[in-house]
C-alpha positions as CSV (number, residue, x, y, z in Angstrom):
1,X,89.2,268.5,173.8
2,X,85.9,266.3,172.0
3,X,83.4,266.4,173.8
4,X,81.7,262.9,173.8
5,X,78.6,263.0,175.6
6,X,76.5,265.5,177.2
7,X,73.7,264.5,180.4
8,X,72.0,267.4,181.9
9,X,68.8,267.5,184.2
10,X,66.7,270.4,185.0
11,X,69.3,272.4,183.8
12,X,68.6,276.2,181.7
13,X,65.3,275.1,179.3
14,X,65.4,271.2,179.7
15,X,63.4,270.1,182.6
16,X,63.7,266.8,182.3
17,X,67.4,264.4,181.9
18,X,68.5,265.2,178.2
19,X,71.4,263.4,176.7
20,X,73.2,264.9,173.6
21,X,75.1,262.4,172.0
22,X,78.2,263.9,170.2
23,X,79.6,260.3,169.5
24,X,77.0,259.6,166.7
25,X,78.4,262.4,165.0
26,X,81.4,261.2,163.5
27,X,83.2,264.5,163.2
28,X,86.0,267.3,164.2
29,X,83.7,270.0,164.3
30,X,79.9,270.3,165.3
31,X,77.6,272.8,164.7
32,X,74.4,273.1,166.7
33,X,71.1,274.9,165.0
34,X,67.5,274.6,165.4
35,X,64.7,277.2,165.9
36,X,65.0,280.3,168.4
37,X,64.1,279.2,172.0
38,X,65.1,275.5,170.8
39,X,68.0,275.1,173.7
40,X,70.8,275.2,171.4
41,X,72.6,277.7,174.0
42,X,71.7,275.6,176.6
43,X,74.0,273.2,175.4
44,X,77.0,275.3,175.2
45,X,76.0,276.5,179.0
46,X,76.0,272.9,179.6
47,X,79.3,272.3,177.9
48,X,80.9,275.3,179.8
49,X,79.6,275.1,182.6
50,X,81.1,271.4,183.2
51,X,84.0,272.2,182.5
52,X,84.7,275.7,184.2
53,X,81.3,276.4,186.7
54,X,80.0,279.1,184.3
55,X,77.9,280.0,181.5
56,X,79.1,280.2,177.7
57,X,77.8,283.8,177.5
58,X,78.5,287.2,179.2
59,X,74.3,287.7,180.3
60,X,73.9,284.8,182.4
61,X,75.5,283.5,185.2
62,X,75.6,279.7,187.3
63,X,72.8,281.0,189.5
64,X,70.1,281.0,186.6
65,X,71.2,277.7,185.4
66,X,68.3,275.8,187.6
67,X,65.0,274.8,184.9
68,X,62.3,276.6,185.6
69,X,60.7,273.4,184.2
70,X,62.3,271.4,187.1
71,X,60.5,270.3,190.2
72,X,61.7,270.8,193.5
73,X,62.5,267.1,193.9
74,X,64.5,267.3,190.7
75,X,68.4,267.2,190.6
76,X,70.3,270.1,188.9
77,X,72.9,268.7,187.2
78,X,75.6,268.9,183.8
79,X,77.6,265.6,183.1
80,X,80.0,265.5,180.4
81,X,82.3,262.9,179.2
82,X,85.4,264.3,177.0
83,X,88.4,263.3,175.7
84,X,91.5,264.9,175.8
85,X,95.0,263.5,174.7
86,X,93.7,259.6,173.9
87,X,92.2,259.5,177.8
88,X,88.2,260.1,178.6
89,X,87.3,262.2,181.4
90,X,84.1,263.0,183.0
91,X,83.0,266.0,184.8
92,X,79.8,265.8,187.6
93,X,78.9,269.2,188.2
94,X,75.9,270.8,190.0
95,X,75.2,274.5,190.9
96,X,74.1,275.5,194.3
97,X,69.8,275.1,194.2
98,X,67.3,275.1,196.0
99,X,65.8,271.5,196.7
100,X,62.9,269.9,198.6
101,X,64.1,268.6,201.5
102,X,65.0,264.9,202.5
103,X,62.2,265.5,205.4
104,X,59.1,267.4,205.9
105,X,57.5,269.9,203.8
106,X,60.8,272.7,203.6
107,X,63.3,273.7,201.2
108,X,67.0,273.3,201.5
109,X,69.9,274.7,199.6
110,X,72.1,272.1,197.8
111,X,75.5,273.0,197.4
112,X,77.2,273.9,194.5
113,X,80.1,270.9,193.7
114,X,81.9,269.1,191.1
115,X,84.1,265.9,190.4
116,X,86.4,264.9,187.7
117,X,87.1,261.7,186.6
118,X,89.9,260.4,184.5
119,X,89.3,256.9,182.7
120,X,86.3,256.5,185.5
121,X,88.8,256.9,188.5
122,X,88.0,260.2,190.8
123,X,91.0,262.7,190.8
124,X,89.7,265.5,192.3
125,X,86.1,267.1,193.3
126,X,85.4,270.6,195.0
127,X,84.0,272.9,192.8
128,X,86.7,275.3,192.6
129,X,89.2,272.2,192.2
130,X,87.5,270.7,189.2
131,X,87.8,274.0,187.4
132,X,91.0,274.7,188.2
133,X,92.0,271.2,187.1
134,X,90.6,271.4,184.1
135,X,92.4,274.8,183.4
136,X,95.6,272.9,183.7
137,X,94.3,269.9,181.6
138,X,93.5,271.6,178.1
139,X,95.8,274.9,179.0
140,X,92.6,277.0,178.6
141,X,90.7,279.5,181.1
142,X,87.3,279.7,180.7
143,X,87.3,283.1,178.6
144,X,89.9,281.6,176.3
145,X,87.9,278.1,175.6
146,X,84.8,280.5,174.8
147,X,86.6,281.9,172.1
148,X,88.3,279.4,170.6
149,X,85.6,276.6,171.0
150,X,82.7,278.2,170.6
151,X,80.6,281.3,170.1
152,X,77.4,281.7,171.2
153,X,74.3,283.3,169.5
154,X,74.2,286.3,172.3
155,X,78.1,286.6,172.1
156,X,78.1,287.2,167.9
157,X,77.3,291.2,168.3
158,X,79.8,291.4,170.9
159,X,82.5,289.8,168.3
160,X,81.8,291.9,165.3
């Protein structure tokens, strides 16, 4: 699985829409670095969080993904396009927030909810479906991707 591109919106430290583009890097392997507090885990939240509906490391969880950056009128939102086997997918996934709403001056809870795309035609959406669906695509749970496609910064005590 290559990850391709990356699109997240009030999501973790980026308030605004933030685009990581893994296709300018012309390589196998990517390493993300940059200054403490720079969002580098963000991104693998992002990443893991597309994919399965949870966070790269074992001290978060979905619920804190929403920006604290974000307005209420905001979207929370991960989108990332992959490729597996030759074929591109892309997963649309949002975790349940609270929004303002359409009318008046209230709050409203948007649901949590996913889709998956394969070469841009919908095959399944339902939160639990997209991440079960992507279990049986790349043949990897969510605890077994985390180890073998990444490590993040909080997890590295817990490894040695």
């Amino acid at each position: 699985m290559k990850p391709l591109r990356l699109k997240m919106q009030a999501f973790g430290s980026y308030g605004k829409e933030t685009v990581v583009d893994f296709e300018k890097v012309n390589q196998n392997l990517f390493l993300i670095t940059g200054d403490t507090g720079a969002g580098k885990t963000t991104i693998f939240d992002a990443i893991v969080f597309a994919l399965y509906g949870e966070t790269s490391g074992s001290s978060r969880n979905a619920a804190m993904l929403r920006s604290l950056y974000a307005s209420l009128s905001d979207p929370t939102y991960v989108k990332l396009r992959f490729s597996f086997q030759q074929i591109t997918y892309e997963i649309h996934r949002n975790p349940a927030y609270e929004r303002a709403a359409l009318r008046g001056n209230k709050t409203t809870m948007e649901k949590a909810d996913a889709h998956l795309y394969r070469e841009g035609e919908l095959m399944t959406s339902g939160y639990e479906e997209v991440t079960r669906a992507i279990t049986r695509l790349i043949g990897l749970d969510s605890d077994q991707y985390r180890q073998i496609a990444m490590l993040a910064q909080g997890d590295f005590q817990r490894m040695l």
